[in-house]
N, C-alpha and C positions, 0 to 999 in steps of 0.2 A: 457483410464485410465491406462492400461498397458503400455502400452508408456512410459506415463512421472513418473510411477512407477517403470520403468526397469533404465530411464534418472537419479532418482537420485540412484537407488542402483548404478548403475555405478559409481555414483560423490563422494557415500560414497569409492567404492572399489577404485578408482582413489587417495583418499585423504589417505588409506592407504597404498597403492603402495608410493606414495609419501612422505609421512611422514617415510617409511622405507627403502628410499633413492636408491632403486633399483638402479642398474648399466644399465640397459634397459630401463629404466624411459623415457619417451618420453611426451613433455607439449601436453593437449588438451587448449583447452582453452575455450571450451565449459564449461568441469567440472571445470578449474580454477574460471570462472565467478560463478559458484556455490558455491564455499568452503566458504566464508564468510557467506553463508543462512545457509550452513549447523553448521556451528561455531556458531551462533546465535548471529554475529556482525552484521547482515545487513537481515533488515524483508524484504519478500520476499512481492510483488504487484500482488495481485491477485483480477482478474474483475470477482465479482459474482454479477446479478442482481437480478435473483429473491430466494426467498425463500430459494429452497432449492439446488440451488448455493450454496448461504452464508453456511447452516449446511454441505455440502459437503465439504467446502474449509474447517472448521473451523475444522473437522472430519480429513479430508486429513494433513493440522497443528498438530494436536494432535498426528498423528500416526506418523508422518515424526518427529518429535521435532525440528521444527523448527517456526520462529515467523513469521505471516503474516500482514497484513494491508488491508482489504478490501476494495478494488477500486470498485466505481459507485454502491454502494451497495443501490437501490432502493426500495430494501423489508427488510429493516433492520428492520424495526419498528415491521417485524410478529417473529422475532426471538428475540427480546432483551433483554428476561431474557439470554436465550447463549451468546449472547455475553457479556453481563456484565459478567456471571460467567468467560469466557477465559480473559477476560479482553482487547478487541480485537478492536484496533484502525480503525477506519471507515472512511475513503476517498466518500465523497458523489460526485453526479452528477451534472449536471447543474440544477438549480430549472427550470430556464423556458421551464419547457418540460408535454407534455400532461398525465397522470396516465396512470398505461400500464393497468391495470385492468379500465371494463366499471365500474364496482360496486366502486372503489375508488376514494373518493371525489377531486375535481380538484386541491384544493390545496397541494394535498399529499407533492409534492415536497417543499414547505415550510413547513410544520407542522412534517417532520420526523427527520430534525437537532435539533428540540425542544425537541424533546420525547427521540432523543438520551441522549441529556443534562441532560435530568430531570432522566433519568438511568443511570445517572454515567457513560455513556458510555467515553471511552477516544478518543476522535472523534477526535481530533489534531495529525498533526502528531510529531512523537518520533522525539528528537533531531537527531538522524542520519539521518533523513529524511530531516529538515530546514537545516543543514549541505551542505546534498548533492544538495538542491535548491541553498544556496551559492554559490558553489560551479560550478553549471551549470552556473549561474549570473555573475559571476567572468570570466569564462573561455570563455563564448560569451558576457559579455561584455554591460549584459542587466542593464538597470536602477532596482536600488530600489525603494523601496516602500516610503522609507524617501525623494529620489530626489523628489518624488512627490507633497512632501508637503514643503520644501523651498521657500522660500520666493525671485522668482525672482527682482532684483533691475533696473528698466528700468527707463529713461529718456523720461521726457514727450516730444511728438512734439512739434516742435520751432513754 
C-alpha cells in the first residue's frame, strides 16, 4: 500500500511541476497515464473481489479523490448499502463460476447482478467507459454488436 501511495503522491507532485511549466520538466509517462484519474475525467479500474477489497478500494477512492469502477467485484452484495451511498459503478465477473465461499449458495453469481439493480446500484459502465470500448472496436477493427444482428441476404442453392 505504500507503493502505490507514494505512485500517486508522485503523479500529484509530477502534475504540479507540470502545470508550473518548469524549464527542467522532463515527461514520465508513468504519471502522464495518471493525470486524467487524477482530473477525475477517467475512473480508474480497480479488481477488488472479496469484501473487504471492495471497502478498501472504495476507502482508498474517497481519500485519493478520485472516481473508480469496481472490477470482478464478487462480494458486492455483503457491502451494498456503501456502495450505493459512493454511488460506485460495479464491473461483475463471469457468472459461470463456482461461489468462492462453501456457505454461499451456487447461484451467487446470478442472483448478485439483481440485488445490485434492486439497490440502485449504477452497475453500467459511465459513458467514458462505452467510449473508450468504441474506441478499442474502432482502432482493432472488431465487429459490433448491431453487425450481429443484420440481416444477412444470401442466395438460395441452385
Amino acid at each position: 500500500m505504500r507503493t502505490l501511495l507514494a505512485f500517486f503522491d508522485g503523479a500529484r507532485h509530477y502534475r504540479q511541476v507540470k502545470l508550473s511549466r518548469a524549464k527542467d520538466f522532463q515527461t514520465d509517462l508513468r504519471f502522464e497515464a495518471l493525470l486524467p484519474v487524477l482530473d477525475g475525467a477517467t475512473p480508474l479500474f480497480v479488481t477488488a473481489v472479496r469484501e473487504r477489497e471492495i471497502r478498501e478500494a472504495i476507502e482508498f477512492a474517497a481519500k485519493q479523490k478520485i472516481k473508480i469502477i469496481l472490477a470482478d467485484a464478487y462480494e458486492a452484495y455483503k457491502v451494498l448499502p456503501l456502495i450505493q451511498s459512493h454511488k460506485m459503478p460495479v464491473v461483475l465477473g463471469p457468472t459461470r463460476t463456482l461461489p468462492l465461499d462453501p456457505d454461499d449458495p451456487e447461484d451467487r453469481s446470478y442472483t448478485t447482478p439483481g440485488e445490485l439493480y434492486k439497490a440502485e446500484s449504477n452497475s453500467r459502465l459511465p459513458h467514458s467507459v462505452r467510449r473508450l470500448r468504441a474506441t478499442f472496436r474502432t482502432r482493432l477493427r472488431l465487429p459490433s454488436p448491431s453487425d450481429f444482428h443484420r440481416k444477412r441476404h444470401t442466395r438460395p442453392y441452385p
